[in-house]
matplotlib code that plots the C-alpha trace (Angstrom):
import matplotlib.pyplot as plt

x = [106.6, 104.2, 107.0, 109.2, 106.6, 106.0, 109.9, 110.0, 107.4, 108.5, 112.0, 110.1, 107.9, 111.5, 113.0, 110.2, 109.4, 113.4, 111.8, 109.4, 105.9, 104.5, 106.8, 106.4, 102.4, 102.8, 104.8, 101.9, 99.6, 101.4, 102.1, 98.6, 97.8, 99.9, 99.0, 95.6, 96.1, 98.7, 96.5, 93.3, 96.0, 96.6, 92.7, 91.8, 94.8, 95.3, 92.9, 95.0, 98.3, 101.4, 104.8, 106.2, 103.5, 104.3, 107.6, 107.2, 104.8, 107.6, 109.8, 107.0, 106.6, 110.3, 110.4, 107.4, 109.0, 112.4, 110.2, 108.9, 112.1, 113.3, 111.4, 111.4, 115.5, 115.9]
y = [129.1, 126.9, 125.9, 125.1, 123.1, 120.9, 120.6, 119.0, 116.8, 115.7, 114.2, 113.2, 110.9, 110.2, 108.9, 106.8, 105.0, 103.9, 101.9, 100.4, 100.9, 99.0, 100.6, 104.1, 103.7, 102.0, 105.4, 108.0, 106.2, 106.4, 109.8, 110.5, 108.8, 110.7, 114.4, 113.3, 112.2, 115.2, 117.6, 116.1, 116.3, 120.2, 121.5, 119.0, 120.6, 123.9, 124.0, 125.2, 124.3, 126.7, 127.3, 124.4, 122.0, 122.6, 121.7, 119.0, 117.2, 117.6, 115.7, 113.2, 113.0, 112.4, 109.7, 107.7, 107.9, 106.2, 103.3, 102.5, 102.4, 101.0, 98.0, 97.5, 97.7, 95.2]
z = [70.6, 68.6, 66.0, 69.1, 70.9, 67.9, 66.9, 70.6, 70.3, 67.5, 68.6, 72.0, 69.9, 67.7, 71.6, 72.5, 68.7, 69.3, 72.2, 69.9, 68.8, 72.1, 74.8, 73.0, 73.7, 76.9, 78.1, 76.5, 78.2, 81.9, 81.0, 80.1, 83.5, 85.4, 84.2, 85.0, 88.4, 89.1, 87.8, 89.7, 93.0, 92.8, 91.6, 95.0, 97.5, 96.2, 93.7, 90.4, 89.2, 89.9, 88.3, 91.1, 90.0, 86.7, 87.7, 89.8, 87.0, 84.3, 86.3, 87.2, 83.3, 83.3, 85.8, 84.1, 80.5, 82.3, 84.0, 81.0, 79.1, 81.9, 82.1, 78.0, 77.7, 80.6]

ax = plt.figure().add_subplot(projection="3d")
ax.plot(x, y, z, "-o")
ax.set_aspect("equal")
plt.show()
């Protein structure tokens, strides 16, 4: 699982470098801003994270990483 986790990360950070070095840190840092603020969401409502809030804040994730690519192909 750890060898997996890393290979992943790896080719993530491969995606976003194609970007460029500025758009690829511009989309850690919303990401990183997003967990936080999703994660602060669901200990507030429900006070823990589930398997749907996993979910829903990998999508999230998804969603963020496209805006930023987004806005830096266009």
């Amino acid at each position: 699982a750890s060898q997996t986790a890393a290979i992943g990360a790896t080719l993530g950070a491969v995606a976003l470098l194609a970007l460029g070095l500025g758009s690829a840190i511009a989309a850690l840092i919303l990401l990183g801003l997003v967990f936080a603020g999703f994660r602060g969401l669901c200990l507030a409502q429900i006070g823990g994270q589930t398997g749907d809030t996993i979910g829903a804040l990998q999508q999230l994730g998804e969603i963020a990483v496209l805006l930023v690519a987004s806005v830096c192909l266009s």
